[in-house]
N, CA, C and O atoms as a GROMACS GRO file, in nm:
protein
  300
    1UNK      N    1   0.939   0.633   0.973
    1UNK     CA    2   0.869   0.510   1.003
    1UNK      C    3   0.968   0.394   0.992
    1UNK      O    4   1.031   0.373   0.888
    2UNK      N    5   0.981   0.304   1.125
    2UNK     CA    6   1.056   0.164   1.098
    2UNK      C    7   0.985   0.084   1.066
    2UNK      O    8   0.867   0.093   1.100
    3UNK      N    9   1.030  -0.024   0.991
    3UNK     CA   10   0.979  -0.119   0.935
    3UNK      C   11   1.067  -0.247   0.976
    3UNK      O   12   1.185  -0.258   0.941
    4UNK      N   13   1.004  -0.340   1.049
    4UNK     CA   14   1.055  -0.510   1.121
    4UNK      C   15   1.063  -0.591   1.010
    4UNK      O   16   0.985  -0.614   0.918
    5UNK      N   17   1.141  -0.620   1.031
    5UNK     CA   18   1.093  -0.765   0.890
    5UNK      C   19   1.188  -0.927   1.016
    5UNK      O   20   1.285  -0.952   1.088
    6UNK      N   21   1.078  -0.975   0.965
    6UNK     CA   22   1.131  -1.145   1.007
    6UNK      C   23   1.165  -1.204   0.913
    6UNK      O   24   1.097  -1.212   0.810
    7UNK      N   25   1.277  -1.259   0.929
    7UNK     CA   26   1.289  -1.408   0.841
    7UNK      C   27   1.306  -1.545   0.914
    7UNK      O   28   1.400  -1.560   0.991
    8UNK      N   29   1.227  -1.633   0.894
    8UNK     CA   30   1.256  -1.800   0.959
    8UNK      C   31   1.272  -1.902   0.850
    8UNK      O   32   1.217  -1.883   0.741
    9UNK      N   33   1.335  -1.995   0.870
    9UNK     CA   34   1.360  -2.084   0.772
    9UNK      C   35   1.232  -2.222   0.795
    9UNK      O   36   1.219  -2.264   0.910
   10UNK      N   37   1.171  -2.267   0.715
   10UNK     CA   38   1.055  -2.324   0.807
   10UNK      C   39   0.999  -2.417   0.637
   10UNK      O   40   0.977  -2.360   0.530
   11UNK      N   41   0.987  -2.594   0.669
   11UNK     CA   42   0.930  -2.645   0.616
   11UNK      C   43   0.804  -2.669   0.610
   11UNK      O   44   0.728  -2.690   0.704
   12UNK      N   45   0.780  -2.667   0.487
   12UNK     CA   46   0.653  -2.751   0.386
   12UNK      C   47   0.580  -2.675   0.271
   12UNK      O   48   0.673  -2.636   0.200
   13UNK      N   49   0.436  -2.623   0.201
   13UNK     CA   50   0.416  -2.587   0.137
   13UNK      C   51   0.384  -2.449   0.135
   13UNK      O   52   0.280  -2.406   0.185
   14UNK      N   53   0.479  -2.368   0.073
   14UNK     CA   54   0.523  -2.248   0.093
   14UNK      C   55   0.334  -2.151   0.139
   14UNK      O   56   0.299  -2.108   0.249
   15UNK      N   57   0.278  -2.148   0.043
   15UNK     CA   58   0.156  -2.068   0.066
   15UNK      C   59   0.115  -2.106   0.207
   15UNK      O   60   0.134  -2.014   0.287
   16UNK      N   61   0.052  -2.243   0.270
   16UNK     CA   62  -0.009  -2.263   0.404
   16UNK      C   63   0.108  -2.245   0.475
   16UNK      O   64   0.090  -2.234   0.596
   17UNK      N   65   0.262  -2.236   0.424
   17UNK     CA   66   0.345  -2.187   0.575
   17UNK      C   67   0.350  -2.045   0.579
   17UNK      O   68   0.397  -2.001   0.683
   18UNK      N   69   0.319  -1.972   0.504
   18UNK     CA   70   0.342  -1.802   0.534
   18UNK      C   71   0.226  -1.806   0.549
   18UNK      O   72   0.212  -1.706   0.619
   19UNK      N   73   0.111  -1.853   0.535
   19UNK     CA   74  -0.046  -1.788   0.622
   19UNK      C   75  -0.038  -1.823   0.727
   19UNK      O   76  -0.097  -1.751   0.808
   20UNK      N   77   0.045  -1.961   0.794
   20UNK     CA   78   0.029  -2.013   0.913
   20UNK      C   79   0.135  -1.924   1.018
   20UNK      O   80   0.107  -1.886   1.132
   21UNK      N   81   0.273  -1.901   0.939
   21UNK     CA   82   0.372  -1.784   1.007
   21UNK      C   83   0.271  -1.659   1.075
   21UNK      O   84   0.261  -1.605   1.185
   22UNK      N   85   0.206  -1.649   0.941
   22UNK     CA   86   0.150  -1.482   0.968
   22UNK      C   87   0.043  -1.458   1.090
   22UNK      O   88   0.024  -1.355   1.154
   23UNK      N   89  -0.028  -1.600   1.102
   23UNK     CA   90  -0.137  -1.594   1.197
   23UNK      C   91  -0.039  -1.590   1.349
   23UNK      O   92  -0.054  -1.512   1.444
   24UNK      N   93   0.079  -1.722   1.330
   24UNK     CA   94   0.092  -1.724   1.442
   24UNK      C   95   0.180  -1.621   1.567
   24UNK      O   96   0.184  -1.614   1.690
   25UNK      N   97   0.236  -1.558   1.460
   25UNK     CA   98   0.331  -1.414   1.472
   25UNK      C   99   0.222  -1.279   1.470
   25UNK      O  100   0.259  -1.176   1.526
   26UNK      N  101   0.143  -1.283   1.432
   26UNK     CA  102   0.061  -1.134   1.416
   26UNK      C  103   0.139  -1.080   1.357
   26UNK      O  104   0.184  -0.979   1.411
   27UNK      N  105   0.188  -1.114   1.233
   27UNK     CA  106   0.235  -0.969   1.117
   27UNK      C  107   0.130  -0.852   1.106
   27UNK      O  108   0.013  -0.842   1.145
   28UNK      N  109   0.189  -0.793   1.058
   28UNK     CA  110   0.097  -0.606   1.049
   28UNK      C  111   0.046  -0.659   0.900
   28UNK      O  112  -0.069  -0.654   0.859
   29UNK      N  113   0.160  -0.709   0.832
   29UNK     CA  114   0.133  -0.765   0.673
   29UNK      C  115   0.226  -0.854   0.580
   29UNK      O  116   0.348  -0.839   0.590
   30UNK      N  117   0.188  -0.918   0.516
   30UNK     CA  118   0.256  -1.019   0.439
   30UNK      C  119   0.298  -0.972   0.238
   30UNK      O  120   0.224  -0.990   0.142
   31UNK      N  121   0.370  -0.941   0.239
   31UNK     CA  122   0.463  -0.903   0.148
   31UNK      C  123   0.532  -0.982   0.095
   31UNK      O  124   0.628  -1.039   0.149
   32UNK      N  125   0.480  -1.003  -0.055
   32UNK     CA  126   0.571  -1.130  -0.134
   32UNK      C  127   0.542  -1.068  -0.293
   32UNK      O  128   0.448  -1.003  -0.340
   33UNK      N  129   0.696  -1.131  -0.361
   33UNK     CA  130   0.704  -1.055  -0.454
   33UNK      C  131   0.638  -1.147  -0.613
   33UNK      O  132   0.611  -1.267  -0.606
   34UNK      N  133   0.623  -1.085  -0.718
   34UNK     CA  134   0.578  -1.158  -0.802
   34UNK      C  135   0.670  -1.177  -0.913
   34UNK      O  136   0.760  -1.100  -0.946
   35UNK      N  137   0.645  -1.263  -0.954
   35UNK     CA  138   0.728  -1.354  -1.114
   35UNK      C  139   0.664  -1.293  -1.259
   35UNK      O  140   0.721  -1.251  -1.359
   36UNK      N  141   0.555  -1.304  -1.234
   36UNK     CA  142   0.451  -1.199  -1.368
   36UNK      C  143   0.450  -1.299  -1.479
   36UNK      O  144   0.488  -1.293  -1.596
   37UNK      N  145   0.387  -1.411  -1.393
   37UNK     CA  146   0.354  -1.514  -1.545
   37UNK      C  147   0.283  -1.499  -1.605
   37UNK      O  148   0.214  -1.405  -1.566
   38UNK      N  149   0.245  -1.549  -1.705
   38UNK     CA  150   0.143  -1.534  -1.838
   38UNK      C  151   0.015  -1.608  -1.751
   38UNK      O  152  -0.004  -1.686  -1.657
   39UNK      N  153  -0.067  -1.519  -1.862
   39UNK     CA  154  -0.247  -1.581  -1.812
   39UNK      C  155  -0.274  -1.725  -1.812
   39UNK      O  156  -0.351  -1.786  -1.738
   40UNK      N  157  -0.178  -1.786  -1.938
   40UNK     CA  158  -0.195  -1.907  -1.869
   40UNK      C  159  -0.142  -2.034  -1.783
   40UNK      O  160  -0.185  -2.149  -1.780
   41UNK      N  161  -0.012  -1.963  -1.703
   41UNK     CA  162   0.088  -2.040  -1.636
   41UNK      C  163   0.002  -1.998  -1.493
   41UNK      O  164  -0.011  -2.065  -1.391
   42UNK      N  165  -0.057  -1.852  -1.526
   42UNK     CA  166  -0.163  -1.827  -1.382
   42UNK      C  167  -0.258  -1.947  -1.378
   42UNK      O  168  -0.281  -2.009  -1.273
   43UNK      N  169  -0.321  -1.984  -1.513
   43UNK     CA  170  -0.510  -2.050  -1.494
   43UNK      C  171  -0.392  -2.224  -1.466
   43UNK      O  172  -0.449  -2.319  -1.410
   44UNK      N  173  -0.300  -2.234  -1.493
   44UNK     CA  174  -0.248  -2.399  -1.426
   44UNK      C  175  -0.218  -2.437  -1.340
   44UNK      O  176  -0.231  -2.554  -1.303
   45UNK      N  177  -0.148  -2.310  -1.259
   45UNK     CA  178  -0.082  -2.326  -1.171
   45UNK      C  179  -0.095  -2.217  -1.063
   45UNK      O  180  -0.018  -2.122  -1.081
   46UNK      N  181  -0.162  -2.210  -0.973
   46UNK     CA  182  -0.150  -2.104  -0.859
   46UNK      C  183  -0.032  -2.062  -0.812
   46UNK      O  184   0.030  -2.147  -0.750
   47UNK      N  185   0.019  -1.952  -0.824
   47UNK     CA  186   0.105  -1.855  -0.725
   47UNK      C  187   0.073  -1.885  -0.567
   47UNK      O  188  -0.029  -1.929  -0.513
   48UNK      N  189   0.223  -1.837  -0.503
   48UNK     CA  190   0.227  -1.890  -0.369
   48UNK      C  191   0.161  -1.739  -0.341
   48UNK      O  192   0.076  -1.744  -0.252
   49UNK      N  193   0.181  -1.603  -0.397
   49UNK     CA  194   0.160  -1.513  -0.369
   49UNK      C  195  -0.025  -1.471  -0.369
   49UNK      O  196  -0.074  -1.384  -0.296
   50UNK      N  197  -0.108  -1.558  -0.473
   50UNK     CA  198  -0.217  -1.592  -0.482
   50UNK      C  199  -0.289  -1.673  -0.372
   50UNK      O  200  -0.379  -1.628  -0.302
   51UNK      N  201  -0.244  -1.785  -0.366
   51UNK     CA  202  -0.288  -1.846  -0.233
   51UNK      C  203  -0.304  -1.763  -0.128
   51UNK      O  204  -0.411  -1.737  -0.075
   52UNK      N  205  -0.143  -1.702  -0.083
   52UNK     CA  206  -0.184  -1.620   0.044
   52UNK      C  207  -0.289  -1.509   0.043
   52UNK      O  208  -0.352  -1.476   0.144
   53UNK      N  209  -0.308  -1.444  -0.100
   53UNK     CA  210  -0.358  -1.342  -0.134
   53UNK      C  211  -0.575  -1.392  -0.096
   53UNK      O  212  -0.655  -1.312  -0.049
   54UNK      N  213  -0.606  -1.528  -0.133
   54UNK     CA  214  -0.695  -1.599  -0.105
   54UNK      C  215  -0.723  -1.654   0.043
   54UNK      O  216  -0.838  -1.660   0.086
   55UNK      N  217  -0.633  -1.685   0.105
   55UNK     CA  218  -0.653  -1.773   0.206
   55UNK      C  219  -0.584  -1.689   0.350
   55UNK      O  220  -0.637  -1.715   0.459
   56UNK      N  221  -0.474  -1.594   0.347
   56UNK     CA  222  -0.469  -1.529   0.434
   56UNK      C  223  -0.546  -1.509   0.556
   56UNK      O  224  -0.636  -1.589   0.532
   57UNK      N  225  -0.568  -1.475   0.637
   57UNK     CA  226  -0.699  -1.437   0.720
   57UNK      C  227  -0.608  -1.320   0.808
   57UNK      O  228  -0.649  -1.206   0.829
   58UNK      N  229  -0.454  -1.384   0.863
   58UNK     CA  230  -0.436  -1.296   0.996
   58UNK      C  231  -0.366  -1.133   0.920
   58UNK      O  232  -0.354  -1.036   0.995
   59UNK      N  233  -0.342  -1.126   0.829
   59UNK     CA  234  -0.269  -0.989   0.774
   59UNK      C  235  -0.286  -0.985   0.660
   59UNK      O  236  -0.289  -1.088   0.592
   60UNK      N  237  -0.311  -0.802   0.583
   60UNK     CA  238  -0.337  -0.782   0.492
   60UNK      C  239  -0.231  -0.848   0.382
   60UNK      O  240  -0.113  -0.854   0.415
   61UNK      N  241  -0.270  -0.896   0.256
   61UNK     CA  242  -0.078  -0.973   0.190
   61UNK      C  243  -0.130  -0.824   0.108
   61UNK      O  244  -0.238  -0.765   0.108
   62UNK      N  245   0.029  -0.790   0.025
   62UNK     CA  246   0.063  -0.724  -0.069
   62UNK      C  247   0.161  -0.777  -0.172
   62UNK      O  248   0.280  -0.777  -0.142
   63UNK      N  249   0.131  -0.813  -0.267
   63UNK     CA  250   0.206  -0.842  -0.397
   63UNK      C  251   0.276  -0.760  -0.477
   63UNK      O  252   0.208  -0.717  -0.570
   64UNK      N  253   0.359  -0.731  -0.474
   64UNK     CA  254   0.468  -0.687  -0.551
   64UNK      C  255   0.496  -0.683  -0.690
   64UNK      O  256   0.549  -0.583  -0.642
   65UNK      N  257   0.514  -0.687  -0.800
   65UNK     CA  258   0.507  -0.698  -0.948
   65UNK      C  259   0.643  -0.704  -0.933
   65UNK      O  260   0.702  -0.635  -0.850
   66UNK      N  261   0.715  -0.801  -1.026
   66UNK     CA  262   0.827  -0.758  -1.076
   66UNK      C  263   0.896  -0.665  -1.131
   66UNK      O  264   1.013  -0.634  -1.104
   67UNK      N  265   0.814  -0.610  -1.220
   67UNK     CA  266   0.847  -0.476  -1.306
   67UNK      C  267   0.827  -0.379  -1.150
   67UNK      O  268   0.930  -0.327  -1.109
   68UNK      N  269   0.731  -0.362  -1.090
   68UNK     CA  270   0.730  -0.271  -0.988
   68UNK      C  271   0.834  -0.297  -0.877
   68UNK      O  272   0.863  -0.212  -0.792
   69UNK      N  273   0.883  -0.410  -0.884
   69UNK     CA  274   1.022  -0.396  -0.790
   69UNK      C  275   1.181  -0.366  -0.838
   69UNK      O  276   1.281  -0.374  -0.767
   70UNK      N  277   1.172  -0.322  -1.011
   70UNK     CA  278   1.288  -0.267  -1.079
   70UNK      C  279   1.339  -0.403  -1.140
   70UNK      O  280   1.458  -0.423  -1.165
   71UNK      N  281   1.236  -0.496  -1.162
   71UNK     CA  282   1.284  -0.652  -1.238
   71UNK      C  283   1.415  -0.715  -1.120
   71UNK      O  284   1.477  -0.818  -1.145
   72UNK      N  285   1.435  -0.650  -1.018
   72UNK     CA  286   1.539  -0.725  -0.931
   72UNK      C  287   1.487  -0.869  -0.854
   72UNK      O  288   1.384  -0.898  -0.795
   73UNK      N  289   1.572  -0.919  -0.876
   73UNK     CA  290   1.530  -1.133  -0.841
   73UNK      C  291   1.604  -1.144  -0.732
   73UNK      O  292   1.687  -1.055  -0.716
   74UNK      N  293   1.597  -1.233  -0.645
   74UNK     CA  294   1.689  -1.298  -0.588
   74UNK      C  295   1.732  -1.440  -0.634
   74UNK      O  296   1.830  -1.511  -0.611
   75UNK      N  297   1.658  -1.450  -0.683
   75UNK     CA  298   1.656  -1.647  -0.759
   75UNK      C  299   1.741  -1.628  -0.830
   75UNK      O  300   1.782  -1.719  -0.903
   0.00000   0.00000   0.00000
């Protein structure tokens, strides 16, 4: 099985630009990885990976765990 991946470089607020990418591209799915903050850096502050996970419409998202991606960062 191949797997496409896009990358574009593209301003403004990260969550409404990868739902808006995803609608306007027809991704198969949206794949973003997670940080694994505490319960309460979650209840202050929404994840970009949450938003999409909420507001998405055009492709299924999948979240990633840190620990489930071998703790590897790019940041």
């Amino acid at each position: 099985m191949q797997v496409k991946t896009v990358a574009r470089i593209v301003e403004g607020d990260a969550g409404k630009v990868i739902c808006r990418e995803a609608e306007r591209i027809k991704h198969m799915a949206v794949v973003l990885g997670s940080r694994g903050r505490s319960l309460i850096q979650s209840v202050l502050q929404e994840s970009v990976g949450e938003y999409c996970f909420h507001h998405c419409k055009a492709a299924p998202v999948v979240i990633v765990s840190g620990k489930d991606a071998g703790d590897a960062s790019i940041l």
